[in-house]
C-alpha positions in Angstrom: 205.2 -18.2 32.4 204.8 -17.5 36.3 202.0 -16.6 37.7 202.1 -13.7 40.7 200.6 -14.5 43.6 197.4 -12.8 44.4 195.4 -13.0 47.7 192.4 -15.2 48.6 189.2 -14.0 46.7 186.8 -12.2 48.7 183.8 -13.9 49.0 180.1 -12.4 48.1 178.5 -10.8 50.1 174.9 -11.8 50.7 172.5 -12.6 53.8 172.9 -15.5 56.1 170.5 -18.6 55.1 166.9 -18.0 56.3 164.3 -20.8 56.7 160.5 -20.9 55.5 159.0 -18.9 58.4 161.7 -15.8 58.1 161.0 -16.1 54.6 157.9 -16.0 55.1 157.7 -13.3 57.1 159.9 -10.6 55.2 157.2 -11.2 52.5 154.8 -10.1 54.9 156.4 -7.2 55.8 156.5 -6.5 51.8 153.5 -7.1 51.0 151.9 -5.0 53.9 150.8 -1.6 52.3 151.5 0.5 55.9 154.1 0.9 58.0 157.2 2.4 58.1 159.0 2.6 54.4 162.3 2.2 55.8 161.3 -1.4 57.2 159.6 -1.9 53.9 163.1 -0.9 51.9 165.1 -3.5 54.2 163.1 -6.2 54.0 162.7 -6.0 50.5 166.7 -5.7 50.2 167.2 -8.3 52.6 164.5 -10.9 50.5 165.8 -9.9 46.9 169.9 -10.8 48.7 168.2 -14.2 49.9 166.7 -15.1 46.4 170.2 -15.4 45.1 171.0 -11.8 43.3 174.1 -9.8 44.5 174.8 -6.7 45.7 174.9 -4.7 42.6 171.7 -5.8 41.0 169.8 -5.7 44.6 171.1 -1.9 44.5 169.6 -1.5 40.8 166.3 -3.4 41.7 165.3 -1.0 45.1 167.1 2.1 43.1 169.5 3.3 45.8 173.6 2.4 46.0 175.4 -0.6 47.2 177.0 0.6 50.4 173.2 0.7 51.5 172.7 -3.1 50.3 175.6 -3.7 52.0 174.8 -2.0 55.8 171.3 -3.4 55.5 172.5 -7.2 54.6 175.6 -7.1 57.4 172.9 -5.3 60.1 170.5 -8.3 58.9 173.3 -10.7 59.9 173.9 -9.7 62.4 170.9 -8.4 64.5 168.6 -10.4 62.7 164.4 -8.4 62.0 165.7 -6.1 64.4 167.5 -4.5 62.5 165.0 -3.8 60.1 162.7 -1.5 62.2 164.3 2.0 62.2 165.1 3.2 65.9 163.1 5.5 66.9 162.6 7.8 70.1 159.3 8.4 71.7 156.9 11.3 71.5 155.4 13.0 68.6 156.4 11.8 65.0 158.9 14.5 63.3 157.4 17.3 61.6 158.9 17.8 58.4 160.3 21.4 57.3 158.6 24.1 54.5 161.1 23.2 52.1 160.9 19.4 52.7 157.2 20.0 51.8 157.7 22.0 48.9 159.7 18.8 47.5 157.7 16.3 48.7 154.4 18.3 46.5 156.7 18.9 43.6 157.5 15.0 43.2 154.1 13.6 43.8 152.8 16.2 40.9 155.7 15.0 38.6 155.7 12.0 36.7 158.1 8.9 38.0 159.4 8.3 34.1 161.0 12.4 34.4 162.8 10.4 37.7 163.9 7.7 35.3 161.7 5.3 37.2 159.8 2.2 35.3 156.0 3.1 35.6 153.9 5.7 34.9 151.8 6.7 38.3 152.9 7.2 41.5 151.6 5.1 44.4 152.2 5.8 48.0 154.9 2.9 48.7 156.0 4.1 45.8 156.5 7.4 46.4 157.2 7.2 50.2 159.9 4.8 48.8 161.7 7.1 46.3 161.2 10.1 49.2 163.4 7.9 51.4 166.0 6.9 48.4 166.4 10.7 47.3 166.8 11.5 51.2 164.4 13.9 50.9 163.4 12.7 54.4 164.5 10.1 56.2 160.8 8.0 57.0 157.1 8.8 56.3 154.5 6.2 56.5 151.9 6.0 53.6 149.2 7.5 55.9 151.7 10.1 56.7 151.9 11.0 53.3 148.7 11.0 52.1 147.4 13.3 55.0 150.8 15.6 53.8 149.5 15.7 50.4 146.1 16.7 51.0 147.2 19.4 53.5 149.0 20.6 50.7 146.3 20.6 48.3 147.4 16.9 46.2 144.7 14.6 45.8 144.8 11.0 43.3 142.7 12.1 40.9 141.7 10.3 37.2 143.5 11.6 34.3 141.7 13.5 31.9 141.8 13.7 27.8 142.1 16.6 25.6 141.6 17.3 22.0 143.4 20.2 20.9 141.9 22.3 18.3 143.9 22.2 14.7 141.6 25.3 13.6 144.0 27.7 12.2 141.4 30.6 12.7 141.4 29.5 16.5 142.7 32.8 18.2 140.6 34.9 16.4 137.8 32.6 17.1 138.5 32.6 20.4 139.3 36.1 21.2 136.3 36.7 19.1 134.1 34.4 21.7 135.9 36.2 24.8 134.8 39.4 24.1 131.4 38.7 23.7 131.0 37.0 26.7 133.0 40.1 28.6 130.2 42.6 27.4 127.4 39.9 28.3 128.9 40.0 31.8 129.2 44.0 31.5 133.0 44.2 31.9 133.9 46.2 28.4 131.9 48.7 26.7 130.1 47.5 23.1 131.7 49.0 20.9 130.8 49.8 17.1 129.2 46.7 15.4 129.1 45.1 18.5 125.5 43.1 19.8 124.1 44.1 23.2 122.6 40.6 23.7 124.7 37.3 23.5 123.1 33.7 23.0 124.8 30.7 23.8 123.0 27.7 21.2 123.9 24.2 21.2 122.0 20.6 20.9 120.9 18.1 23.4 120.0 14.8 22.6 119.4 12.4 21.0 116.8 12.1 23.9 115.8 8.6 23.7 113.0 6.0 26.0 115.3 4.6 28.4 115.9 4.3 32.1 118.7 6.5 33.1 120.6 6.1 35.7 121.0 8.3 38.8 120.8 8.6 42.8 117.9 8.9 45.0 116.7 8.9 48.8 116.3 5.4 50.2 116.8 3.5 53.1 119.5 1.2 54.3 119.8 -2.4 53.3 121.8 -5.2 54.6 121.9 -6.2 58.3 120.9 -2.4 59.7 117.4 -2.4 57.0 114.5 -1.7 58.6 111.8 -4.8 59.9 109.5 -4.9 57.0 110.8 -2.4 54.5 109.8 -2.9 50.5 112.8 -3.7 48.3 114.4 -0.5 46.4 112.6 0.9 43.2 114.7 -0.7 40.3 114.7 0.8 36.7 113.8 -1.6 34.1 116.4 -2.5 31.2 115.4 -1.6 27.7 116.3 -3.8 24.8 114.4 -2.5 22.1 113.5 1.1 21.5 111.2 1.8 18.8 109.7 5.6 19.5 112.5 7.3 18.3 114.7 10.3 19.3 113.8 13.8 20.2 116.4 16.7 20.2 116.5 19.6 22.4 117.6 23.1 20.8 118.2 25.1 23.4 119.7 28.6 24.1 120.9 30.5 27.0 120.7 34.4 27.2 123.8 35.9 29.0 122.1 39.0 29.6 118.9 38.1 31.5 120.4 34.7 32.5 117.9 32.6 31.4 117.3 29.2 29.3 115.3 29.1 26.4 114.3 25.2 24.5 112.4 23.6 21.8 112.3 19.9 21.3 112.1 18.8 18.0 111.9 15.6 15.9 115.3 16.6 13.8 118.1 18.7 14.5 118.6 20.2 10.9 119.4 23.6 9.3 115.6 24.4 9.0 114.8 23.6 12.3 118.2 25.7 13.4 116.5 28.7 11.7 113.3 28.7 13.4 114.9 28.6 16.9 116.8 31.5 15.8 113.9 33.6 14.4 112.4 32.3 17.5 115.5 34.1 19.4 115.2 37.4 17.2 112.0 37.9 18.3 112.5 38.0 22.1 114.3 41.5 21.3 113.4 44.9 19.9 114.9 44.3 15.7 117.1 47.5 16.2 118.7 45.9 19.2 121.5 43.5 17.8 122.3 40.3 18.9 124.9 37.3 19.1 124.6 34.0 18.7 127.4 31.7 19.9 127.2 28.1 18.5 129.6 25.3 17.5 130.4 24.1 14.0 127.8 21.8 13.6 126.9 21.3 9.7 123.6 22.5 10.4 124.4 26.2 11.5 127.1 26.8 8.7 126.7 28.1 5.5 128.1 26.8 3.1 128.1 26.9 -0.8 125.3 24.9 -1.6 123.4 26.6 1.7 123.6 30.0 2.2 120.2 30.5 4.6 122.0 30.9 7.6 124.5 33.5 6.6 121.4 35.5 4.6 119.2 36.0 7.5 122.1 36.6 10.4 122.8 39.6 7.7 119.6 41.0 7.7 118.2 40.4 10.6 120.7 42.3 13.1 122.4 38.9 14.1 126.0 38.1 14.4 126.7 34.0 14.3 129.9 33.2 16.2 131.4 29.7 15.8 133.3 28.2 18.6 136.9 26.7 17.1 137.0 23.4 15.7 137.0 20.9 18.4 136.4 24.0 21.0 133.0 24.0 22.1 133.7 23.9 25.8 133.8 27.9 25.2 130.3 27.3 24.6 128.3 28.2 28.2 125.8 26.3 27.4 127.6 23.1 28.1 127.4 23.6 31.8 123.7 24.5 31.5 123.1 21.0 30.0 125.2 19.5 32.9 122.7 20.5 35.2 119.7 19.7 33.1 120.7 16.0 32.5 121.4 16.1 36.7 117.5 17.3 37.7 115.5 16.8 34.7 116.7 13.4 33.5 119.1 11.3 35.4 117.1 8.7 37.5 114.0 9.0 34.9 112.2 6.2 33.2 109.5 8.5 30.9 106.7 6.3 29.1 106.8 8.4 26.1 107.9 11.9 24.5 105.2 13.9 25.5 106.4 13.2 29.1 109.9 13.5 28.9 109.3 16.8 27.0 107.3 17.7 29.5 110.0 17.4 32.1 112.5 19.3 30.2 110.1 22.4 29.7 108.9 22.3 33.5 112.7 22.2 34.5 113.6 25.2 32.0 110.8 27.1 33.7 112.3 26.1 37.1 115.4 27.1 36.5 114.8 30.7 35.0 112.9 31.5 38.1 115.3 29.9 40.6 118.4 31.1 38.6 120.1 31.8 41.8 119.4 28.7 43.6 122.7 27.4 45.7 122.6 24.0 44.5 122.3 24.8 41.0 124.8 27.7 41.4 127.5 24.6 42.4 126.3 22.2 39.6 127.0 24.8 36.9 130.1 26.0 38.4 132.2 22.2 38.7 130.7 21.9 35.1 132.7 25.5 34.0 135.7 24.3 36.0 136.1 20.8 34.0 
């Protein structure tokens, strides 16, 4: 059998042989976390051709095609870490275009795996990197980007959870919840059946003994502390806490914008009752009223427990529950945000009486400050979140 003839095999292409210090030094240049991306891209190509891999899988490994491999390992060869700084003129660096901007923001909100990339966050290299490989510009440094991004309103921020509510009543509940707070803020008319005073209610607590932690006023330390200043005031650490627990029902009136509490030793349907006869009284009994709560066992009623259901009835009082899993509808929440922020975060109370004492003095506080700037922001980051 013959054989045809072919011609001589063309040999692989890869990068010349480097020694230890250019080796060295293009892992420098990788590891460095500023600088120009394109340098960043080449060296990386040009180290990944040196450890042995081809042009193919080089391609695959730095995501962009194999006639780039090949310019950037022949330029390599030939011009040596020349070739690996991008040539560019003088003056001011390029200012990218609306629409290059409008990309740039609507890839940094997306999620690399929808760009069938291997990880699940963006960083800058990374980013910058895929930028580049898309061609959606031609070079931004990591600094570049970052100040981009926040110009255009993208910050690196934690991810949050969510628990979505499985109530099957939830719309109802919810639109239910909506328009009692519209008439509390005066935007729709009551209409028949409908109260003329809404309550938010919820629980805070368990309030135990314990140091808790927050920020205060104090002066510098290390090498710029002042001659002769007393170490910091430290919180102690608790091991054991035999007083107890105190609870904090508490209720928030949408109409006169004010905070109403009781502490008490328990949080159960009894004690729920008394904070709500408590809350009946504060208006005329021909005057109806709402009072928005979650789920919690204690304000149900329920077959075996029917209290709560018999006096809403005939009392005036509508109970509205929150959906299940929900109770961020509840306004109250951001209430307690800035409760734990001035009444008990950097507090070390001896006892009950005390810490009780604190919580009242706040309430007070805050219904004759209700407009207070400071507070104002507190409770409005709280509704955002």
């Amino acid at each position: 059998m013959l054989i045809p003839e072919t011609g001589p095999v063309t040999e692989r292409l890869r990068v010349r042989e480097i020694d230890d210090d250019e080796g060295q030094r293009l892992v420098r240049i990788i590891r460095r976390g500023s600088g120009s991306v394109v340098t960043w891209r080449r060296a990386q190509m040009v180290l990944l051709s040196a450890q042995g891999m081809d042009v193919p899988t080089v391609a695959r490994v730095a995501f962009t095609s194999e006639d780039r491999v090949r310019d950037v390992i022949r330029n390599f060869n030939a011009d040596g870490f020349g070739s690996l700084y991008p040539k560019y003129r003088g003056g001011r660096p390029p200012k990218f275009t609306l629409p290059q901007r409008r990309e740039i923001k609507k890839i940094a909100k997306s999620r690399p795996v929808e760009h069938d990339l291997p990880f699940s966050t963006w960083s800058l290299s990374k980013l910058a990197d895929f930028l580049v490989a898309e061609g959606v510009v031609d070079d931004i440094s990591h600094e570049g980007l970052r100040v981009l991004l926040r110009e255009e309103g993208v910050t690196f921020q934690r991810i949050k959870t969510w628990k979505a509510s499985r109530d099957p009543r939830y719309a109802a509940k919810k639109a239910r919840i909506e328009r009692l707070y519209a008439i509390a803020d005066r935007e729709v008319t009551p209409g028949t059946g409908d109260p003329g005073v809404v309550f938010c209610v919820d629980e805070l607590g368990p309030l135990n003994l314990q140091p808790r932690p927050g920020r205060h006023w104090a002066a510098i330390g290390g090498k710029s502390k002042e001659p002769g200043r007393q170490p910091r005031p430290r919180l102690r650490a608790t091991y054991t806490r035999t007083a107890g627990v105190r609870h904090l029902l508490a209720a928030y009136d949408l109409h006169e914008d004010k905070l109403y509490g009781h502490i008490k030793s328990r949080k159960t349907r009894t004690r729920f009752l008394e904070f709500c006869r408590y809350l009946r009284s504060l208006y005329p009994p021909a005057t109806r009223i709402a009072i928005i709560c979650d789920n919690y066992s204690p304000h149900l009623t329920t077959a075996k427990d029917a209290r709560v259901g018999a006096w809403a009835k005939a009392n005036n009082v509508e109970i509205a529950y929150t959906p299940t899993n929900s109770s961020w509808l509840n306004r109250i929440e951001a209430q307690f945000t800035a409760l734990r922020y001035f009444a008990l975060d950097g507090t070390d109370h001896a006892s009950h009486k005390e810490q009780g004492s604190m919580i009242r003095r706040y309430i007070i506080w805050r219904n004759n400050h209700a407009y207070d700037e400071r507070l104002r922001r507190i409770i409005d980051r709280a509704n955002v979140a």
